[in-house]
C-alpha positions as CSV (number, residue, x, y, z in Angstrom):
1,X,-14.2,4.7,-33.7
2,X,-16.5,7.9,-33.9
3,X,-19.1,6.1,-31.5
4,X,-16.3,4.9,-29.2
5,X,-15.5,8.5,-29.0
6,X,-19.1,9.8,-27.9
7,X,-19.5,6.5,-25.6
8,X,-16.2,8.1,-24.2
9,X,-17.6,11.4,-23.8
10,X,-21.0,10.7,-22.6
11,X,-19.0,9.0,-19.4
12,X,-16.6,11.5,-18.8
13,X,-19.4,14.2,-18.4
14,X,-21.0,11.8,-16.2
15,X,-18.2,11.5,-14.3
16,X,-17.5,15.3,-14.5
17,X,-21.1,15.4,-13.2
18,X,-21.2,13.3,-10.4
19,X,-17.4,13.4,-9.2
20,X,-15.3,11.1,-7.5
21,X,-15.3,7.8,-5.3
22,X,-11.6,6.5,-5.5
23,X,-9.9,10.3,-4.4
24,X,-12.5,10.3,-1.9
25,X,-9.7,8.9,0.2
26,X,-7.4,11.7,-0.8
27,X,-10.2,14.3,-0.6
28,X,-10.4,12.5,3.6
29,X,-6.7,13.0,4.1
30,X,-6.6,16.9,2.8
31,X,-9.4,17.6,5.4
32,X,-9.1,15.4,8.0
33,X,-6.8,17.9,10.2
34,X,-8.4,16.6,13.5
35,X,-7.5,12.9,12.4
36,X,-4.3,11.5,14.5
37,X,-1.7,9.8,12.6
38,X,-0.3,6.7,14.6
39,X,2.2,5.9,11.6
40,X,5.0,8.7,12.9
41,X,4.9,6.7,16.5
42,X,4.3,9.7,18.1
43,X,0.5,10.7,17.5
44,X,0.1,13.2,15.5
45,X,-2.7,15.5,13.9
46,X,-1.9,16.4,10.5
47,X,-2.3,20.1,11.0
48,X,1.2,19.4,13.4
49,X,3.0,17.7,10.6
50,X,5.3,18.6,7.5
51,X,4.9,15.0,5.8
52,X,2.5,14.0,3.0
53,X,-0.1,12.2,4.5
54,X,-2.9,10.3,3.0
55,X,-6.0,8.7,5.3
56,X,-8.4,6.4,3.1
57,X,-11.3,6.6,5.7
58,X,-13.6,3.7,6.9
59,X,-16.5,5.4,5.3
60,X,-14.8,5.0,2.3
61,X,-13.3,1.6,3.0
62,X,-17.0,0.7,3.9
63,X,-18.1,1.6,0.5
64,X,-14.8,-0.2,-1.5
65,X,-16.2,-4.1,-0.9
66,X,-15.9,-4.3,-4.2
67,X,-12.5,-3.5,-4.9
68,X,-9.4,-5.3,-3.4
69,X,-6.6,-3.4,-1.5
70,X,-4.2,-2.9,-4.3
71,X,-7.5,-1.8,-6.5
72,X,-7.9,0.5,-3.7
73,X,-3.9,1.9,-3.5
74,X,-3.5,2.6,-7.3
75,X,-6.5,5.2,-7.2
76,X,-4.0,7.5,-5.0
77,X,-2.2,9.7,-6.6
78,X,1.8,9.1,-6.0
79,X,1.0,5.4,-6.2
80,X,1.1,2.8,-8.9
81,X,0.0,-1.0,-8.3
82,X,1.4,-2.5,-11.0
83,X,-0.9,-5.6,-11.9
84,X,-4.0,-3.9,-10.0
85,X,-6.3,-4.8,-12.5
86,X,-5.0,-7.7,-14.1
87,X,-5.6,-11.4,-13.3
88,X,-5.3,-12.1,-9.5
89,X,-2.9,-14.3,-9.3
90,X,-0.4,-12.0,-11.4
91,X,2.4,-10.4,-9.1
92,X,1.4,-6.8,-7.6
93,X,4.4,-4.3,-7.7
94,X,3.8,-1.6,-5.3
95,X,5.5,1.5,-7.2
96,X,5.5,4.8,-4.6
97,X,6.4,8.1,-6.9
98,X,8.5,6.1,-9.4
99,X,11.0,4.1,-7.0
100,X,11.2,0.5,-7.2
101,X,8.2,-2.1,-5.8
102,X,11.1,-3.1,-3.3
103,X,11.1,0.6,-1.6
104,X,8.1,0.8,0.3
105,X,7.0,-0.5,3.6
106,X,3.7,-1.9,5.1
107,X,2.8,-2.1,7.9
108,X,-0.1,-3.6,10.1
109,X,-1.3,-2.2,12.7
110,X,2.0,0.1,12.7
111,X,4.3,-3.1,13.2
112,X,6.0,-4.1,10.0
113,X,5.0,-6.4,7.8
114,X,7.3,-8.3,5.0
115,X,7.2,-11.6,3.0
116,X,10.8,-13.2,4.7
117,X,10.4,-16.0,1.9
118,X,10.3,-13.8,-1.4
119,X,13.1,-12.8,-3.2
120,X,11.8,-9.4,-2.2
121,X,11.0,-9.5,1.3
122,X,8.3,-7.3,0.1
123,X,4.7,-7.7,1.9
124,X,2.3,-9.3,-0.9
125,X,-0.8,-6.8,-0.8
126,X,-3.2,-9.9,-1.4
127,X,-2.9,-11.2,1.8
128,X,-5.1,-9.3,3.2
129,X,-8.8,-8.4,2.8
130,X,-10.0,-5.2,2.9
131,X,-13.4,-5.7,4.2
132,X,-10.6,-6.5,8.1
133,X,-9.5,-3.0,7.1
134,X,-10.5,-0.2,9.8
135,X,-8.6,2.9,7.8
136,X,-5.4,3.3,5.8
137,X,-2.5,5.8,6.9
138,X,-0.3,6.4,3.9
139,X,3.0,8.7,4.5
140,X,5.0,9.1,1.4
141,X,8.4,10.1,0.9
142,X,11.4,8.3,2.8
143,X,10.5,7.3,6.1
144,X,14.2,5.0,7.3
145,X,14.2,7.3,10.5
146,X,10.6,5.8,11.8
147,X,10.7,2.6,10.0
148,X,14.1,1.4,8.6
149,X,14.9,-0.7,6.5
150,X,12.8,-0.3,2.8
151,X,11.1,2.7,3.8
152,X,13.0,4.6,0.4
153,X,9.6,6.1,-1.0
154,X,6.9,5.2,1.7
155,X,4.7,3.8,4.7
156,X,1.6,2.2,4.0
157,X,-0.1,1.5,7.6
158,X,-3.2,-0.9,7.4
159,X,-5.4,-0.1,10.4
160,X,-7.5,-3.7,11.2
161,X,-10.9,-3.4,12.9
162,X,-10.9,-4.0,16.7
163,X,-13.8,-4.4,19.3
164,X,-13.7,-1.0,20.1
165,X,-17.7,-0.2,20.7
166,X,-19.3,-1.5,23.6
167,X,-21.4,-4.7,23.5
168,X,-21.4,-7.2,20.9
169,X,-21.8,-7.0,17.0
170,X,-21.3,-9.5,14.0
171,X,-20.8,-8.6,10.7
172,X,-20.2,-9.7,7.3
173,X,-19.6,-9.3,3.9
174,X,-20.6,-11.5,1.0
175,X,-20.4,-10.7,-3.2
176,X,-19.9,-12.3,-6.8
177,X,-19.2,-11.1,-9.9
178,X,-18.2,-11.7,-13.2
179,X,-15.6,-14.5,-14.0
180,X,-17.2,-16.8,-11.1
181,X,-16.0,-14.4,-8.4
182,X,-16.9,-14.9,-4.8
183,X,-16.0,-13.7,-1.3
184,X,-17.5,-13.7,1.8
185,X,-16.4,-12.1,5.1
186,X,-17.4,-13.0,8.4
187,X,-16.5,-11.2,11.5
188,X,-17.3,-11.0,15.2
189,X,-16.9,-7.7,17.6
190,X,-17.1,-7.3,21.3
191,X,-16.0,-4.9,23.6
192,X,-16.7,-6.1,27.3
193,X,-15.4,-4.3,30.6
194,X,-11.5,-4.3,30.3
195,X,-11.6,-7.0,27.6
196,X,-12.3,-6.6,23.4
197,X,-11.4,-8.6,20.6
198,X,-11.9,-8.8,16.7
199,X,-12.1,-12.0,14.9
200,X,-12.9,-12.1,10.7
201,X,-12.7,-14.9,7.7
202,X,-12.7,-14.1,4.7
203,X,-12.6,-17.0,1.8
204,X,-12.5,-15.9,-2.1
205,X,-12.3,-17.2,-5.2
206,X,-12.5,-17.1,-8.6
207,X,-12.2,-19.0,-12.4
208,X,-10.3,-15.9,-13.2
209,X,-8.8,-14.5,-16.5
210,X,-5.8,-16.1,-18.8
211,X,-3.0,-14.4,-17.2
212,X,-1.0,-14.1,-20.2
213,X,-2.2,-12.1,-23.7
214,X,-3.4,-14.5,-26.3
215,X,-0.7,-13.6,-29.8
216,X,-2.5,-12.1,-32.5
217,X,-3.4,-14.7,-34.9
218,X,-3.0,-17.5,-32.2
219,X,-5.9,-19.9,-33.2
220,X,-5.3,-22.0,-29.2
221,X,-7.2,-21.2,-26.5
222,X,-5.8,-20.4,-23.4
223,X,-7.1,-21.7,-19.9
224,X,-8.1,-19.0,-17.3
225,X,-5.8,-19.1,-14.2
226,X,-8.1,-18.9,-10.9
227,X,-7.5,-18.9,-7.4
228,X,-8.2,-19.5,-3.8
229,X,-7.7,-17.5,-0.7
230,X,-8.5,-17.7,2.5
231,X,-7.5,-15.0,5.7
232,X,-8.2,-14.7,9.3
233,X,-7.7,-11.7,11.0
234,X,-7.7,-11.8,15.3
235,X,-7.4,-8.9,17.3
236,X,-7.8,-9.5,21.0
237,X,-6.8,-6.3,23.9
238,X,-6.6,-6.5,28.1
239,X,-6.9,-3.5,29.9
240,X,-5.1,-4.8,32.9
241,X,-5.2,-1.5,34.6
242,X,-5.9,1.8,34.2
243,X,-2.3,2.5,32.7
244,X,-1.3,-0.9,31.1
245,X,-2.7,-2.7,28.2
246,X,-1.9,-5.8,26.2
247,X,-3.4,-6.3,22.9
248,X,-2.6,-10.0,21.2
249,X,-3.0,-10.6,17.9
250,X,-2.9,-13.7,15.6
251,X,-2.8,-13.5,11.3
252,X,-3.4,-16.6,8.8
253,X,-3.2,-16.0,5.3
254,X,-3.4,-18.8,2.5
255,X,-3.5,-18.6,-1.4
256,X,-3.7,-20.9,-3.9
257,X,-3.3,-19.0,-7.3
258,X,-2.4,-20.8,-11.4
259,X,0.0,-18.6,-13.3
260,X,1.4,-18.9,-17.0
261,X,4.7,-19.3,-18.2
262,X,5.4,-15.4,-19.0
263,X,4.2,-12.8,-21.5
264,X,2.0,-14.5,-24.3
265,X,2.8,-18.2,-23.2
266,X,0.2,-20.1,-21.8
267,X,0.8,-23.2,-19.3
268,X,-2.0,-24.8,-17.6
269,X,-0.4,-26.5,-14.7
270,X,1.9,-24.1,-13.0
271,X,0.8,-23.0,-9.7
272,X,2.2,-21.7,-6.8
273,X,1.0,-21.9,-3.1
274,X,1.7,-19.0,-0.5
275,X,1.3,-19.5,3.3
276,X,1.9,-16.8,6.2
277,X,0.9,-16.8,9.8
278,X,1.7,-13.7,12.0
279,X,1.4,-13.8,15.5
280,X,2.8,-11.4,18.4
281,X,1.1,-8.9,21.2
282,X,1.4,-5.1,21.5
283,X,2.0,-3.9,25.0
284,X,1.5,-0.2,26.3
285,X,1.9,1.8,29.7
286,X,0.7,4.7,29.6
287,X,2.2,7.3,32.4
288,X,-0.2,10.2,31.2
289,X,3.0,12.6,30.3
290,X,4.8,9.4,29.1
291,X,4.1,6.2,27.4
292,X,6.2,3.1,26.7
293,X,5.1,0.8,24.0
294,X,6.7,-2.7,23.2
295,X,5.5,-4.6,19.7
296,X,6.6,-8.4,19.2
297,X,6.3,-9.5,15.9
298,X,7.1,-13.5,14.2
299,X,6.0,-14.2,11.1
300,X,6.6,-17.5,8.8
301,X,5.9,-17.5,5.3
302,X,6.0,-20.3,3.0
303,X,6.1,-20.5,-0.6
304,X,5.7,-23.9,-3.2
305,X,6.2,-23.2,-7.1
306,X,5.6,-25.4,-10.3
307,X,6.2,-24.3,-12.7
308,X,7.7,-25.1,-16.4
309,X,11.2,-25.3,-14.8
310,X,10.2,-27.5,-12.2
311,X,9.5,-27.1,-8.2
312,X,10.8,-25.0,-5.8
313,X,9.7,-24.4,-2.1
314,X,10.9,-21.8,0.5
315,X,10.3,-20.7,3.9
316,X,11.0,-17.8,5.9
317,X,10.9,-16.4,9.4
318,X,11.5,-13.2,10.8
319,X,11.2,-12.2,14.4
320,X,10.8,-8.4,14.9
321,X,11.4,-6.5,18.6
322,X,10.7,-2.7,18.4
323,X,10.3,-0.7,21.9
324,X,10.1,2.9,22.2
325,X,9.2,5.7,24.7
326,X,7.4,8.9,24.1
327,X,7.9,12.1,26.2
328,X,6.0,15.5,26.2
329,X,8.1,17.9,27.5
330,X,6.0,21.4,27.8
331,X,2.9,21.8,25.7
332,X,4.7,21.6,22.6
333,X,7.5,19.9,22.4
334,X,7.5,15.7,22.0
335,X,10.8,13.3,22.4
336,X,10.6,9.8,20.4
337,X,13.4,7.5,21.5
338,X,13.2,3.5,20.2
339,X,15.5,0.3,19.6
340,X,14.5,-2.5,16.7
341,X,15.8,-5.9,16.3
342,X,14.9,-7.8,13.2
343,X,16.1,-11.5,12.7
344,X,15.1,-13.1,9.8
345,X,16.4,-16.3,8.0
346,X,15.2,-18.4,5.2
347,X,14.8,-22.0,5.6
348,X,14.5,-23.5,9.3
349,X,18.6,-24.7,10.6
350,X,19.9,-22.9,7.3
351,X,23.0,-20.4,6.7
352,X,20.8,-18.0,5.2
353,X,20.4,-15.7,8.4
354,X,21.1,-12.3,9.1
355,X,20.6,-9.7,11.9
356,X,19.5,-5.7,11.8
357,X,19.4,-3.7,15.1
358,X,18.7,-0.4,15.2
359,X,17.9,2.8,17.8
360,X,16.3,6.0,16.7
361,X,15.5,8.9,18.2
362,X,13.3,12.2,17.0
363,X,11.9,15.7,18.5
364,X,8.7,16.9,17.4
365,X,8.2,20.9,18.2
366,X,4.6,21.7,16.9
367,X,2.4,25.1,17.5
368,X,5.4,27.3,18.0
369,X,3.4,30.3,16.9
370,X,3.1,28.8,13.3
371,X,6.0,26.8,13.2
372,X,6.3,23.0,13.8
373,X,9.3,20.8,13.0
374,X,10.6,17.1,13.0
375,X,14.0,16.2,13.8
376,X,14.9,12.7,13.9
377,X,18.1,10.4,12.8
378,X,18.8,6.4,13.1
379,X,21.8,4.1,13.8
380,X,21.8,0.5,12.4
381,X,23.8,-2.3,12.4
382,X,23.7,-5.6,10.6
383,X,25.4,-8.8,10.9
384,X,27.1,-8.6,7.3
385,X,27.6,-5.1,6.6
386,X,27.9,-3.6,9.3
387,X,26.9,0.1,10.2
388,X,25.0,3.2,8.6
389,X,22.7,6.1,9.5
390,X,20.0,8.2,8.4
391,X,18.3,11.3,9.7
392,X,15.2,13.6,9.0
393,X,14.1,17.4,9.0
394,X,10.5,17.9,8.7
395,X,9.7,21.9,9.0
396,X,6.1,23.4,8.7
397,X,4.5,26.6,8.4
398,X,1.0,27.4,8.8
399,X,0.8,31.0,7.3
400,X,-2.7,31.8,7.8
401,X,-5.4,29.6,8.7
402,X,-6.2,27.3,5.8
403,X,-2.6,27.6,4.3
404,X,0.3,25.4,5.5
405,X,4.3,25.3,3.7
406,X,6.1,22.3,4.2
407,X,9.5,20.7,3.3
408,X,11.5,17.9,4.0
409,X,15.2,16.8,3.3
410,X,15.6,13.1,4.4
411,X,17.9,10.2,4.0
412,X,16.7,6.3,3.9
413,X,18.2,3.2,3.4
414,X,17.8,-0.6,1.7
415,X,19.1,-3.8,3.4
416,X,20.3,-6.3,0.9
417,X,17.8,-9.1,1.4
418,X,18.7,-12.8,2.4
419,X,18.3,-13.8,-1.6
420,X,20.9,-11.3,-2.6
421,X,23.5,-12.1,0.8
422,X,23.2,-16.0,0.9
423,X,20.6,-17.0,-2.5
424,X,21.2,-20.0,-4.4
425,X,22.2,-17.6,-7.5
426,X,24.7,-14.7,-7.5
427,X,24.6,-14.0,-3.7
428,X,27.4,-11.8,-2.5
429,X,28.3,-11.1,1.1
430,X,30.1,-7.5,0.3
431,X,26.6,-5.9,-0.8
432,X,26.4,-2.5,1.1
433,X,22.5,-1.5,1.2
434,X,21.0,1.3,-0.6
435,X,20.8,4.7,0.3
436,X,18.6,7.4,-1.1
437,X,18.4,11.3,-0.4
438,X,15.1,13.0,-0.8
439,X,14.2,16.1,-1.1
440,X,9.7,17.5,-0.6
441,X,8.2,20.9,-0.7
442,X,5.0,21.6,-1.0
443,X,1.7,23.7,0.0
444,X,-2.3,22.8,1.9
445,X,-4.8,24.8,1.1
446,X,-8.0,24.9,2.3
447,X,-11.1,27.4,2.5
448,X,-14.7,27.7,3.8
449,X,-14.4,25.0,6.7
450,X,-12.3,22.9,4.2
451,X,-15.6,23.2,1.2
452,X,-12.2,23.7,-1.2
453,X,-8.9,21.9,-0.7
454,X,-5.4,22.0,-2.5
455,X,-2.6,20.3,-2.3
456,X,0.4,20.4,-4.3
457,X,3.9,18.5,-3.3
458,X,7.1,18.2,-5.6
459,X,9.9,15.7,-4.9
460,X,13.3,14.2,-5.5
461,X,15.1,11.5,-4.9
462,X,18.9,10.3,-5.4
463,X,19.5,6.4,-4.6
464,X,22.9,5.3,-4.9
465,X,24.3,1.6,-4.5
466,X,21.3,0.4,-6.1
467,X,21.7,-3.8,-6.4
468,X,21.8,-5.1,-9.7
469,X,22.3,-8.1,-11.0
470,X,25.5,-8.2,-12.8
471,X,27.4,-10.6,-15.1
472,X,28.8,-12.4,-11.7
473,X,25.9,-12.1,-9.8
474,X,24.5,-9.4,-7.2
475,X,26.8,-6.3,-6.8
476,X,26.1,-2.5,-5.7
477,X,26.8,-0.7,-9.1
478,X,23.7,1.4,-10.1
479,X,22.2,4.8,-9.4
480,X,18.6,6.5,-9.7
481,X,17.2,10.3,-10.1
482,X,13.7,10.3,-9.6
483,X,11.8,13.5,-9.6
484,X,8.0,14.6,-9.8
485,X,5.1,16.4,-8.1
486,X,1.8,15.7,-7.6
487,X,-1.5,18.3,-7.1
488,X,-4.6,17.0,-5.6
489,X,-7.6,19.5,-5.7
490,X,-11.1,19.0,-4.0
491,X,-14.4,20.5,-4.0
492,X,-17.0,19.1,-0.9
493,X,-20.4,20.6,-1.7
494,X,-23.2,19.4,0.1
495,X,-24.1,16.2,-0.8
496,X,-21.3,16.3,-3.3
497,X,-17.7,15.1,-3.1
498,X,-15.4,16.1,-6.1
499,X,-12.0,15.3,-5.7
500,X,-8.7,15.0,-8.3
501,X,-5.2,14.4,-8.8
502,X,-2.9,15.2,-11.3
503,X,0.6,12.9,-10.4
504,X,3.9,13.7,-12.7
505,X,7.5,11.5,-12.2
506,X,10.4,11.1,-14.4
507,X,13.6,9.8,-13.8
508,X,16.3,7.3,-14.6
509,X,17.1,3.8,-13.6
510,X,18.7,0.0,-14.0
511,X,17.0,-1.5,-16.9
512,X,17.6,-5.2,-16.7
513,X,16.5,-5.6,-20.2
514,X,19.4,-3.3,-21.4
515,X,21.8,-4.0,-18.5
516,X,22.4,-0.2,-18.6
517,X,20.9,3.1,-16.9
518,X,18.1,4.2,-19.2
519,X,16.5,7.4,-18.8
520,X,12.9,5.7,-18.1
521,X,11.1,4.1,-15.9
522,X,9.7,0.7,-16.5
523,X,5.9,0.2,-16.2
524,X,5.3,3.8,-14.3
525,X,4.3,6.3,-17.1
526,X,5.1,9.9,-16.8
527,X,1.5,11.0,-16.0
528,X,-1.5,9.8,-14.4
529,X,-4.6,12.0,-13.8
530,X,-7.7,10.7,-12.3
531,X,-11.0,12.6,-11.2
532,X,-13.5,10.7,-8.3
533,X,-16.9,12.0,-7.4
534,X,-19.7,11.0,-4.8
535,X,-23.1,11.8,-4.2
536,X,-25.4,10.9,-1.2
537,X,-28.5,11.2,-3.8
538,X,-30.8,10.2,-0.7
539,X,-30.3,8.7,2.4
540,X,-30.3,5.4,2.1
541,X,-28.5,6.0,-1.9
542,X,-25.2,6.8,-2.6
543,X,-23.2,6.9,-6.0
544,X,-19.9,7.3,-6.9
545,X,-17.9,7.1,-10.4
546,X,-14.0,7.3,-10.6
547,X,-12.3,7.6,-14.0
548,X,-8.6,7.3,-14.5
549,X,-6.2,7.8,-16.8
550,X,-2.7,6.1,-17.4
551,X,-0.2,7.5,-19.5
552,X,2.4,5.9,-21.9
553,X,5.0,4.1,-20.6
554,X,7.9,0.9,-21.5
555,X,8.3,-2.5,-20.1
556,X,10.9,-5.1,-21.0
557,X,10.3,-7.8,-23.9
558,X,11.9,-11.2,-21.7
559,X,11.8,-13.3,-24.6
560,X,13.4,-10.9,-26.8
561,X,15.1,-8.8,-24.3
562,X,14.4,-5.4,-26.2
563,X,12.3,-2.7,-24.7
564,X,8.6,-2.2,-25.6
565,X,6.3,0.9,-25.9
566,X,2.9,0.5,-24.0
567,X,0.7,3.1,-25.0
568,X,-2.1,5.0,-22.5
569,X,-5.5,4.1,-21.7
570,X,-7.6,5.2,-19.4
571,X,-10.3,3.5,-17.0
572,X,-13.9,4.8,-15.7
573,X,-15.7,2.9,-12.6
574,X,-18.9,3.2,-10.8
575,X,-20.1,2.2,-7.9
576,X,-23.8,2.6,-5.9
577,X,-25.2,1.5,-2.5
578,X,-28.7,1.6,-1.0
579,X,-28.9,1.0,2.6
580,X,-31.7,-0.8,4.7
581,X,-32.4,-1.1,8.3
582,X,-31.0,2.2,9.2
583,X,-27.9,1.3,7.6
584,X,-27.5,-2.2,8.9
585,X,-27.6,-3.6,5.7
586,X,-26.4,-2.0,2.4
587,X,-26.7,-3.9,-1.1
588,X,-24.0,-2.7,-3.6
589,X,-22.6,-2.9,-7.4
590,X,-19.0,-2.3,-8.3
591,X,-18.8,-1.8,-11.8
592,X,-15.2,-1.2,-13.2
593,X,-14.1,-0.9,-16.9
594,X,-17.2,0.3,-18.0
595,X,-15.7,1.5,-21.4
596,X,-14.4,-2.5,-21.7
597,X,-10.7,-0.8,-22.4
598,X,-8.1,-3.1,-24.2
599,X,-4.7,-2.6,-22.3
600,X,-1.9,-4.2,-21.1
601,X,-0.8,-3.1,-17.5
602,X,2.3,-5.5,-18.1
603,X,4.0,-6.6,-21.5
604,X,2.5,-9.9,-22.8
605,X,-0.2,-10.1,-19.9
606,X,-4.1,-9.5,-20.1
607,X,-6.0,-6.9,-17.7
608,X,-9.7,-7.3,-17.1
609,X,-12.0,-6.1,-19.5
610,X,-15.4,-4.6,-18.3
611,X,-16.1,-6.5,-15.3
612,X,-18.4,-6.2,-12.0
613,X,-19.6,-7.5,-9.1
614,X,-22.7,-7.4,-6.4
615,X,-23.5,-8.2,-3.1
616,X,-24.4,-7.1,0.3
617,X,-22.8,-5.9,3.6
618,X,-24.4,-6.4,7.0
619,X,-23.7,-5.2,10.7
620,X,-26.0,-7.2,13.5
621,X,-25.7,-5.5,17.1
């Protein structure tokens, strides 16, 4: 124990020393005030807007080919990816400051994307590849007015590469690693007169771990559960004239993935299968003063399952329709008005259908003196419940130069999903959705041409009508209080990069172990703290260590149905690059788990042990 404590030591002044690669990202987004936020539809620089806003750059993105996206979204602070580092096949729950994996929205390219055939709805984070990934625009807190449906606790927007530089390029990606890992990306880039388009594979696998914990003083070994993936990601964009542009674009996602029979039981043959294509065009005119944008959106997911129960298949469709019109009235003042229309439906010719329109509108005033503010509110109607609103009142205050207040009060919503109105088990057509009520403050500081950064951000959020499952099925019947903060210093010296966070949430919730409010929140501890530092040691050489740590927290016992104490552990990473060709090609080594931590992420499952991989990215112009 005594030399697991120095080991221990020894890396957390290294890490100390060096700083930190993972809240790079965040270090990017407190800085970055020059940086234009598509995600609020109305094009915003952060220095204009009251919201929370994370940007995980492509300079970092370029230097995580290593990680996976969800590996990537658990090092921000506010955000736990439950499952991030075990097996890959194991179910990712994407937890944004302590509300339910079913509360957030992603969305691609700024249209919305969703999983219509999981119980969910919820976008599975492993369906795409981050080496297609331009940047990330992360807005947290509830987001209904912009985005609808889901958007409770946040908006992830994934930014895919496009043939935006002139002439022609290919590039590529290509690694392995422990547990016979592979993956290789290939892409293609061109940008020609009024015509550019982005085309990428990427094909992975691996033998992977055992998904599920081996008993203590189980003698049987358990097989590893591996998988196989494959994506390609098309962007293609016409300039037809000066002021209108269509931009095409075609997604193709397939997964082959073994899974066990639950916490601590092993079974060898289940499997399950996951298909999704997305297809649809983004059109924009552009009247200088005035723009109109149209997005189109279908998407078709399909699902086959074996497990120990037997087999079960699924398919689901949704077609999405969102147009809106921008208008800048003055210097300083911006109009958002929009309309949505979201048909989904599971199973082709089935009953299980539904419809959700919606029209929003919002005002942006920004640089009035020091004063901006967000106004914005939402109608919806659906087929089965019928109608509800939401607003939004975004105020900011830059004090001084390198000190901004901001606030927000905000209402949001949750659509009952297609399992819970028309599902095989419990459905109930009188669900109402979900509606939350949140409440951020917080301050941005930052000094010497943004050398030293701070921000700070508290929250709260009441969700009423949360659906349950009840002793007759689905019904409306819980509540939640959630509340936290989070504080995210950063120091950029030089060659150096030091950044941290510091994230606190507590709160109360449905616990479908006890079938009864507990004052807890499963699998999302209380505190999380993490410290990520860079160095550009020479030109071509740059390393970065991240270490983490993960407080105590509860998950539920299935087999047992009682509630179970998972205590904290903590994680340290590192990462170097060397570059070649005048950075054409860079050869790098992810190394994660240095400390080869024992934990469980989830009750009953295993998470990866010291692991690491190598490999090489290329760009050929």
């Amino acid at each position: 124990m005594k030399i697991k404590n120095k080991v221990w030591m020894a890396a957390g002044f290294g890490v100390l020393q060096l700083g930190i690669a993972g809240a790079a990202s965040a270090q990017d987004a407190i800085r970055l005030d020059s940086v234009v936020i598509s995600a609020t539809k109305n094009d915003q620089k952060q220095s204009q807007t009251g919201k929370v806003v994370t940007i995980i750059g492509s300079e970092v993105l370029e230097r995580s080919h290593g990680k996976s996206l969800v590996e990537l979204l658990n090092e921000q602070a506010g955000i736990v990816v439950g499952g991030a580092t075990g097996n890959v096949g194991l179910n990712k729950s994407l937890f944004f400051r302590g509300a339910a994996s079913v509360h957030a929205v992603v969305l691609i390219d700024g249209i919305l994307a969703s999983n219509p055939s999981g119980t969910g709805s919820s976008f599975d984070l492993r369906m795409f590849s981050i080496d297609q990934i331009d940047h990330i625009e992360i807005i947290k807190g509830g987001q209904s007015t912009i985005y609808g449906s889901d958007a409770i606790a946040g908006v992830i927007n994934i930014i895919t590469k496009k043939g935006t530089k002139a002439g022609n390029s290919v590039y590529g990606v290509a690694s392995y690693g422990s547990y016979e890992t592979y993956k290789g990306t290939i892409g293609i880039s061109a940008n020609v007169e009024q015509f550019s388009y982005n085309i990428a594979f990427t094909q992975g696998k691996t033998d992977g771990i055992s998904e599920a914990a081996n008993p203590v003083g189980n003698t049987d070994v358990f097989d590893k559960d591996g998988n196989k993936t494959g994506t390609v990601n098309a962007n293609f964009a016409f300039q037809a004239t000066d002021k209108f542009s269509v931009s095409p674009f075609l997604r193709y996602f397939y997964g082959h993935y073994d899974f066990d029979a639950g916490s601590f039981a092993d079974n060898p043959s289940n499997n399950f299968k996951l298909e999704r294509f997305n297809g649809g065009l983004n059109t924009k005119y552009d009247f200088g003063r005035s723009k109109i944008n149209l997005n189109y959106s279908h998407e078709k997911s399909k699902i086959n399952t074996l497990n120990q129960y037997g087999t079960s298949n699924s398919v689901g469709f949704m077609d999405l329709v969102d147009l809106f019109y921008n208008q800048k009235v003055g210097q300083k003042v911006d109009v958002l008005v929009g309309l949505d229309n979201r048909a989904t439906r599971l199973n082709a010719n089935s009953k299980a259908q539904t419809n959700l329109f919606s029209t929003y509108a919002s005002v942006f005033l920004h640089d009035l003196s020091i004063f901006n503010l967000e106004v914005g509110g939402r109608y919806n109607k659906h087929k089965e419940y019928g109608e509800n609103y939401t607003y939004n009142i975004t105020p900011s205050v830059n004090v001084l130069e390198g000190v901004k207040l901001f606030g927000t009060v905000s209402t949001s919503f949750k659509a009952p999903t297609l399992e819970n109105l028309f599902g095989a088990f419990g459905a109930n057509l009188d669900l109402v959705p979900e509606k939350s009520k949140n409440y951020e403050a917080g301050f941005n500081l930052s000094f010497v041409e943004d050398r030293y950064s701070l921000r700070a951000a508290g929250f709260k959020r009441d969700l009423t009508n949360a659906i349950v499952y009840g002793t007759v099925g689905y019904v409306n019947q819980a509540n939640q209080e959630v509340k936290g903060f989070e504080i995210e210093p950063a120091v950029r010296l030089s060659v150096f990069n030091i950044n941290g966070y510091y994230a606190f949430v507590e709160g109360t919730e449905f616990n479908f172990i006890t079938n009864q409010v507990s004052d807890y929140l499963l699998r999302r501890p209380k505190h999380i703290f993490g410290i990520n530092a860079g160095v550009q040691a020479t030109n071509a050489l740059y390393l970065s260590s991240s270490f983490k740590y993960n407080g105590a927290r509860t998950d539920g016992n299935f087999s047992d149905y009682v509630i179970e104490d998972l205590p904290a552990y903590k994680v340290l990473n590192f990462y170097g690059e060397y570059a070649l060709l005048n950075k054409r090609l860079k050869i790098f080594a992810d190394l994660k788990n240095i400390l080869d931590e024992q934990y469980q992420e989830f009750y009953g499952y295993n998470s990866m042990g010291f692991n690491m991989n190598a490999g090489l990215s290329f760009i050929i112009k």
